[in-house]
C-alpha positions in Angstrom: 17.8 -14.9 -21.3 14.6 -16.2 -22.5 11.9 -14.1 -24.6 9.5 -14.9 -21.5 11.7 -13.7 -18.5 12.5 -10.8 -20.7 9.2 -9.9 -20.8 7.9 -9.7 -17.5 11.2 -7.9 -16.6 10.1 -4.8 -19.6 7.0 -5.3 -17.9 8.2 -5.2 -14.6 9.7 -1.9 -15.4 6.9 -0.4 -17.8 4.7 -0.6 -14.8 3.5 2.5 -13.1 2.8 2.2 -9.4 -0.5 4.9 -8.2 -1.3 5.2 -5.0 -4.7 5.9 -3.8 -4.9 9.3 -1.8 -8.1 9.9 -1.0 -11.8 10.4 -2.4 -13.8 13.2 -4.0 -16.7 13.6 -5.8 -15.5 12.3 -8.9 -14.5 8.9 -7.1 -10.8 8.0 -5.9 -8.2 9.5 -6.2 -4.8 7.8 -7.1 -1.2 9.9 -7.4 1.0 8.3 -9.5 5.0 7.3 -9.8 4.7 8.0 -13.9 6.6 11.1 -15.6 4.0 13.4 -15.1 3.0 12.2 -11.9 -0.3 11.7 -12.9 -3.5 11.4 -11.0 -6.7 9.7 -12.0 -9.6 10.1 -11.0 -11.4 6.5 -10.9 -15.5 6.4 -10.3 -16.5 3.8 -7.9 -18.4 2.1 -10.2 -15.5 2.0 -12.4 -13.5 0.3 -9.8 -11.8 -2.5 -11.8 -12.1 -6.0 -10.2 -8.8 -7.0 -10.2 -7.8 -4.6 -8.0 -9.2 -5.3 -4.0 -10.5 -2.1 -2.2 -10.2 0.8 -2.9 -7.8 0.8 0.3 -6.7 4.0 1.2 -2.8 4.5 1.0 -2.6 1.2 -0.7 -0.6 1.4 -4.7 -2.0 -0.4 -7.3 -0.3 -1.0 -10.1 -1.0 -0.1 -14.3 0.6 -1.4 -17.0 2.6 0.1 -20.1 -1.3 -0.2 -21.8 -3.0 1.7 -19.0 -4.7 -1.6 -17.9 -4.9 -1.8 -14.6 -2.0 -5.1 -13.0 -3.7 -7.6 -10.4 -2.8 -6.8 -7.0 -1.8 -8.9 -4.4 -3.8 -7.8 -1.2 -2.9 -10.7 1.2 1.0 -9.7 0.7 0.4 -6.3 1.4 -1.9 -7.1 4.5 0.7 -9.4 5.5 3.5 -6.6 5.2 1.5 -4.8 7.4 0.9 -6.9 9.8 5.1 -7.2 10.4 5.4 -3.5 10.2 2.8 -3.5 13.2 4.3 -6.5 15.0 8.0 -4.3 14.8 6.2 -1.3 16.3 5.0 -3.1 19.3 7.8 -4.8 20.1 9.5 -1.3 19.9 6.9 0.2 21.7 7.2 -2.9 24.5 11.0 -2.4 24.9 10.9 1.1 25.7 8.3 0.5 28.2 10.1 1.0 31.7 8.7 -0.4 34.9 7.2 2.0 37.5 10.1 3.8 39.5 8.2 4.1 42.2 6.4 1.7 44.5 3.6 2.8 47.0 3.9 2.0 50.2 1.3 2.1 53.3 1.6 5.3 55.9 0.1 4.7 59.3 
């Protein structure tokens, strides 16, 4: 194994994952996967660029350095768009036809 892939594996597994919860009046609120399960509190205006949103129940991701890991909105949108596409078609096939059919009385 190289030095590289090594690398982003410890990195891979150095990462802590915080989801955001919410928002108060310090800014938003992300619970996170750590030890302590953390949460921050991050200011709006603090909001690094690197991360999209802040998108309510979306995790970003922080590295063994507390620096804050790119994020990859257009997977996650795309995830979701599957998950809803499965509830549909769930939705669809449970869907029964009427039972009953109206007919005219004279």
């Amino acid at each position: 194994m190289t030095n590289g892939l090594l690398g982003i594996i410890l990195a891979g597994a150095l990462t802590t994952h915080c989801i955001n919860t919410g928002e108060d009046r310090l800014g938003v609120i992300l619970n996170c996967d750590d030890s302590n399960h953390s949460v921050l509190h991050v200011p709006i205006s603090e909001w690094p660029s690197v991360w999209h949103g802040p998108e309510l129940g979306f995790a970003y991701a922080i590295d063994a350095q507390g620096r804050p890991v790119p994020s990859d909105h257009a997977a996650w949108q795309q995830r979701q768009q599957v998950i809803r596409e499965k509830q549909l078609q769930e939705g669809r096939r449970w869907r029964r036809p009427a039972m009953q059919q109206t007919t005219k009385v004279n």
